[in-house]
C-alpha positions in Angstrom: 139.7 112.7 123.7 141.5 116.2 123.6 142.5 118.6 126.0 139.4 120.4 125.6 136.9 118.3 125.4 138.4 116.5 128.3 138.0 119.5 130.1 134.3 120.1 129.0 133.4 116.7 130.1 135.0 117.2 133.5 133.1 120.4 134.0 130.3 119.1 133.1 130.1 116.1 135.3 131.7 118.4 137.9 127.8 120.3 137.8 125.9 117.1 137.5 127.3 115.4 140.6 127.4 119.0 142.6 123.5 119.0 141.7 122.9 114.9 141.8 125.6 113.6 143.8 128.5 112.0 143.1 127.3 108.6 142.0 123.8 109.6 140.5 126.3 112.7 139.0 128.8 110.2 137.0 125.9 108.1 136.0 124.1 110.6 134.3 127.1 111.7 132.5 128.2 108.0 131.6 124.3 107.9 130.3 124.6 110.8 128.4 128.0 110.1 126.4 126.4 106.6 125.4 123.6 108.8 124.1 125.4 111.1 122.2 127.5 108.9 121.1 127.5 108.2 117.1 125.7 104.9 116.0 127.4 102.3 114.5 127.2 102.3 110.9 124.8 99.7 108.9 126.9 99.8 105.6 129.0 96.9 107.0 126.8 94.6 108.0 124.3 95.1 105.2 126.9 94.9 101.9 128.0 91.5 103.8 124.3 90.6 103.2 124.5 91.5 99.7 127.3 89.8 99.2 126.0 86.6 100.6 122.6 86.8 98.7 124.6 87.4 95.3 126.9 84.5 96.5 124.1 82.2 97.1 122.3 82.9 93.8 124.9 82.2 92.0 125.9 78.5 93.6 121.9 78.2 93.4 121.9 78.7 89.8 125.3 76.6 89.2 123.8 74.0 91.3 120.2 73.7 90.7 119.9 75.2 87.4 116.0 76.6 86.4 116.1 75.0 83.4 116.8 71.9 81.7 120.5 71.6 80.2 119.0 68.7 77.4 115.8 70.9 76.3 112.9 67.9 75.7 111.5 69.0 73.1 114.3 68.6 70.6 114.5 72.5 69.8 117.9 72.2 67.8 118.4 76.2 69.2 118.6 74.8 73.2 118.5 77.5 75.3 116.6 81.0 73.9 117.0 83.8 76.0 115.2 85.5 77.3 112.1 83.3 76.1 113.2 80.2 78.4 114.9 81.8 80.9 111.3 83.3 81.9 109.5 80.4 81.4 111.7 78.4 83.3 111.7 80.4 86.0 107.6 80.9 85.9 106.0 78.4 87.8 102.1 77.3 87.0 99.3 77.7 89.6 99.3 73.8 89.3 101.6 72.5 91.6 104.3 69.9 90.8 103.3 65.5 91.8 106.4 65.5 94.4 105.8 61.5 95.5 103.3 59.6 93.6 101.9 57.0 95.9 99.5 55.0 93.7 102.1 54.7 90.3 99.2 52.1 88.7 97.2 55.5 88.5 98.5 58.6 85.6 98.9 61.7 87.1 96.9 64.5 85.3 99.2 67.4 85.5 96.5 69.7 83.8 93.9 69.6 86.5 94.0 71.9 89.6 92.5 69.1 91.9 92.8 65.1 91.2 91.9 62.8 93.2 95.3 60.7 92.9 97.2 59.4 95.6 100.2 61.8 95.5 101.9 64.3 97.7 102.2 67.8 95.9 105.7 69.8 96.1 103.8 72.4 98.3 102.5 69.8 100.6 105.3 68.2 101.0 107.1 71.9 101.6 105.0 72.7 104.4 105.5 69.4 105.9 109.4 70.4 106.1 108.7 74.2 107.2 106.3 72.3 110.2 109.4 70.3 110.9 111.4 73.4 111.0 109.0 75.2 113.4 108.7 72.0 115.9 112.3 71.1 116.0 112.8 75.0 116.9 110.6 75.0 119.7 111.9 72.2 121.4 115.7 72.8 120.8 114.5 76.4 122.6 112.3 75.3 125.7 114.0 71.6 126.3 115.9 74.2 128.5 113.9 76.3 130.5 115.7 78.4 133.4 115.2 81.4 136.0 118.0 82.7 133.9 117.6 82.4 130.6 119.6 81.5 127.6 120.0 83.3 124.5 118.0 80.4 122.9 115.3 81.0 125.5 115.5 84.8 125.6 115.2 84.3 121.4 111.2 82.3 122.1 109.9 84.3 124.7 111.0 87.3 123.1 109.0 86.2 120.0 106.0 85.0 121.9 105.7 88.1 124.0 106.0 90.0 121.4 103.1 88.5 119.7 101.0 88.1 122.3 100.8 91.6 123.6 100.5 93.0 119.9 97.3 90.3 119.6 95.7 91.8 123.2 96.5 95.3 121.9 94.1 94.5 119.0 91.6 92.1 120.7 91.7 93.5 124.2 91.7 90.4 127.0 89.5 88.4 124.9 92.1 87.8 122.9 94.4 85.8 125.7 92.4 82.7 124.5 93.3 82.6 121.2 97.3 84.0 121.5 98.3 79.9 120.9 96.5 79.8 117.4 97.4 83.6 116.5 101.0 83.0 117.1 100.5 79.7 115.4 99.1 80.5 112.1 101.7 83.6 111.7 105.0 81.2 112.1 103.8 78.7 109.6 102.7 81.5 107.2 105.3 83.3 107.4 108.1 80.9 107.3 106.0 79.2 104.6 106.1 82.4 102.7 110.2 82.9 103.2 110.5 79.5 101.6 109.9 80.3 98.5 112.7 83.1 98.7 114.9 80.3 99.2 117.0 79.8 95.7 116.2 76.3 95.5 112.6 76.2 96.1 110.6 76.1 92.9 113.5 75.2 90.7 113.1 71.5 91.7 109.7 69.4 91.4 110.0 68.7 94.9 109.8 72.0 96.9 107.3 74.8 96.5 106.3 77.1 98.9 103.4 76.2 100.4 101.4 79.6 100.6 101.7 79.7 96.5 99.3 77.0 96.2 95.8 77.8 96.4 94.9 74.1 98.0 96.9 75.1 100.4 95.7 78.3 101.7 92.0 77.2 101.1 93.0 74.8 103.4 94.2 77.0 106.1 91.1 79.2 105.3 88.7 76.4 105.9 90.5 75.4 109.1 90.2 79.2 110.5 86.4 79.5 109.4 86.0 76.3 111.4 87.3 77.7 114.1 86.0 81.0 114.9 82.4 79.3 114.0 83.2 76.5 116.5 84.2 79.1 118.9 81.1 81.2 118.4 78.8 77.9 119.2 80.8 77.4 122.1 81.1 80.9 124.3 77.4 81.8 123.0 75.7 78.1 122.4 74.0 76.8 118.9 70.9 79.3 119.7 72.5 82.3 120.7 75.3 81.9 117.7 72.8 81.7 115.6 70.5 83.9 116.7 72.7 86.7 115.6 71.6 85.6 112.5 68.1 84.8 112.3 66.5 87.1 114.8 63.0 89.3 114.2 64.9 91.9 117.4 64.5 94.3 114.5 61.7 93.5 112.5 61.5 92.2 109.0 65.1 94.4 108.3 66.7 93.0 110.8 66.1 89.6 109.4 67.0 90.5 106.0 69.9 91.9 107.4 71.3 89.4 109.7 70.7 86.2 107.3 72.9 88.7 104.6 75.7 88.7 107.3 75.1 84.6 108.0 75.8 84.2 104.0 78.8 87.0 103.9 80.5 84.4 106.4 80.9 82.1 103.6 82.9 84.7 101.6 85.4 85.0 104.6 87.3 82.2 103.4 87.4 83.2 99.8 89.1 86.4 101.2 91.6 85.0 103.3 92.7 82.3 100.9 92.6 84.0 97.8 94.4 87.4 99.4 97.2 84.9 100.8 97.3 83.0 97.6 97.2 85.9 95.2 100.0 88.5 96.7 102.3 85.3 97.6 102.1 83.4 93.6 102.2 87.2 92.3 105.5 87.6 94.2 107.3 84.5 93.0 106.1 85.4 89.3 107.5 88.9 89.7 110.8 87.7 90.9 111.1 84.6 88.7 110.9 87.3 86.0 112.9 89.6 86.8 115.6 86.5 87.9 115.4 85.3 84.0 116.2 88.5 83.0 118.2 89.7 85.0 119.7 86.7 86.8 121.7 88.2 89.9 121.8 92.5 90.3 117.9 93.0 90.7 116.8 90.0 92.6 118.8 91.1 95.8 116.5 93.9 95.9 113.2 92.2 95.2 114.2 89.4 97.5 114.4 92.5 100.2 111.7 93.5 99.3 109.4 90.3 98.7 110.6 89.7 102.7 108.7 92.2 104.0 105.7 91.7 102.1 105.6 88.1 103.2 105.8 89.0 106.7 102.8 91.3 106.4 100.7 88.9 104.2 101.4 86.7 107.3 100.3 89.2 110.0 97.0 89.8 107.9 95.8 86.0 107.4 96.3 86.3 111.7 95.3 89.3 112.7 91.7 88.8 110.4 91.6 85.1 111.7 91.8 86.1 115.7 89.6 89.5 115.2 86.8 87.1 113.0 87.3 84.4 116.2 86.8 87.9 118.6 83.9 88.8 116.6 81.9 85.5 116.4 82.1 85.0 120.5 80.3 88.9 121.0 76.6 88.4 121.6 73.9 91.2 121.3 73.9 91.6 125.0 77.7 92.8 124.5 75.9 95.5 121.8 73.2 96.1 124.0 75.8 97.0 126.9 78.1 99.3 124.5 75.3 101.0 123.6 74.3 101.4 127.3 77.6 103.2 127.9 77.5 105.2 124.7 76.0 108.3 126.2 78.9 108.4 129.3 81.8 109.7 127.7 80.2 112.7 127.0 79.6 113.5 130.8 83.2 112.5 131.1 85.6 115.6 132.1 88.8 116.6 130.3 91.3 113.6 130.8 88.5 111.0 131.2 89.2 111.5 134.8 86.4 110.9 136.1 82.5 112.0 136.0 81.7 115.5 136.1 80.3 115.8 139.9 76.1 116.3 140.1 75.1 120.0 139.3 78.7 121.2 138.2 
């Protein structure tokens, strides 16, 4: 620091601690220099990142090549590009037979559902990413303290985080269902992020999970189960229903509340088919653009794919917790909103409180 400046900082903390104190004084000039003061620079930290995602592709494409070195069909040409570097990189809607557990039995690999004993690549993927998420959990709370470790600091940050952002969206309701919220967005998510791995998809054994449409039907069916389940419970068979199949409002509200009983159905065509659709049109994008361009490009759509798969992840949750929210509100919740309606507009400036009688 120069002469100067040295100067103008002494000054300076010479009127703060005149007007403060002397300790309050040098901390709020301590407090302001590490405010002013420049922020580190990201260019570092994120051309090392390049770097290592170039580096990886690369030893992923030496190691695990997409293609077939001896091409099967006995093209005397071998390897055409950009024709088979595409199409080697392009993965069908059907997944791959990972572990076939009846052999006496021939695998159809044309049909989207068989009724073999096998275990598909993206079954067997999320299997691993369930591992993952378990082995994680207890490595990081086998340990709990008053004082926590970096490894516990790491999980509650994460939980916290997700639970107050599901109670900012569901209000206390929502408190119930935080477990299965938090749960459904780590295996989606990391689900997703597996198939940015370089090695997933070009082996018959790994796919990720969410780019199977068995798959997220699956997760579908098991949220529509549960935010039914949950209605029958908090409002009881009649009063779930009833929401349905009432005469409250005449012969419209009938045809109007068994309309909303059968758009339940197509709940789980959204949520699987949304999951399904943005997650399989991802990996064809990027297998693509990685046959034709191999290394430069795919950095970026790997970026970019990242954050896509995190909010495809965050959607399937947030719509599963706010359908779960929606199916436990009964009319007399309705009835009581509507009750209220009329009060905010006796309601003052600031929503203080209510205008006093004859003001």
């Amino acid at each position: 620091m120069t002469g100067p400046d040295r100067d103008r900082r002494s000054d300076a903390e010479r009127r703060m601690q005149e007007a403060l104190g002397p300790e309050l004084g040098s901390d709020a000039v301590v407090a302001a220099g590490e405010v002013a003061r420049r922020p580190a620079s990201l260019r570092g930290p994120l051309a090392v990142v390049i770097v290592a995602a170039v580096a990886l592709l690369v030893v992923s494409f030496l190691a695990v090549p997409p293609f077939d070195p001896d091409p099967s069909d006995g093209d005397p040409d071998g390897f055409n590009y950009p024709a088979d570097a595409i199409k080697a990189n392009f993965e069908l809607p059907i997944p791959h037979v990972a572990f076939d557990l009846d052999p006496s039995t021939p695998i159809d690999h044309h049909s989207l559902v068989t009724w073999d004993l096998t275990i598909s690549s993206s079954l067997f993927t999320g299997w691993i990413v369930m591992a993952v998420i378990l082995v994680l959990a207890f490595l990081l709370s086998r340990s709990i303290t008053l004082i926590p470790t970096r490894g516990q600091n790491a999980l509650e940050y994460a939980y916290e985080g997700l639970a107050n952002f599901a109670t900012s969206l569901g209000g206390p309701g929502a408190r119930r269902y935080v477990p299965i919220f938090v749960t459904f967005f780590l295996y989606i998510l990391l689900s997703n992020w597996s198939g940015l791995l370089p090695f997933v998809g070009r082996t018959e054994q790994l796919r990720a999970p969410t780019s199977d449409v068995n798959m997220t039907i699956g997760l579908a069916l098991v949220a529509f189960a549960m935010f039914h389940i949950e209605g029958v419970r908090a409002l009881g068979f009649r009063g779930y229903f009833g929401k349905f199949f009432t005469l409250k409002g005449g012969p419209i509200g009938l045809f109007v509340g068994v309309l909303e009983f059968f758009l339940e159905f197509v709940k789980p065509v959204t949520l699987s088919m949304r999951l399904f659709g943005n997650i399989y049109a991802g990996e064809i994008a990027l297998g693509v653009i990685t046959g034709l361009t191999f290394v430069v490009i795919p950095v970026a759509m790997v970026g970019l794919e990242f954050l896509l798969n995190f909010m495809q992840a965050l959607i399937f949750s947030v719509l599963t917790l706010m359908f779960t929210l929606i199916a436990i509100e009964g009319h007399h919740d309705e009835d009581h909103a509507e009750e209220h309606e009329g009060l905010a507009e006796d309601l003052p400036e600031g929503n203080i409180a209510p205008r006093a009688a004859g003001a």
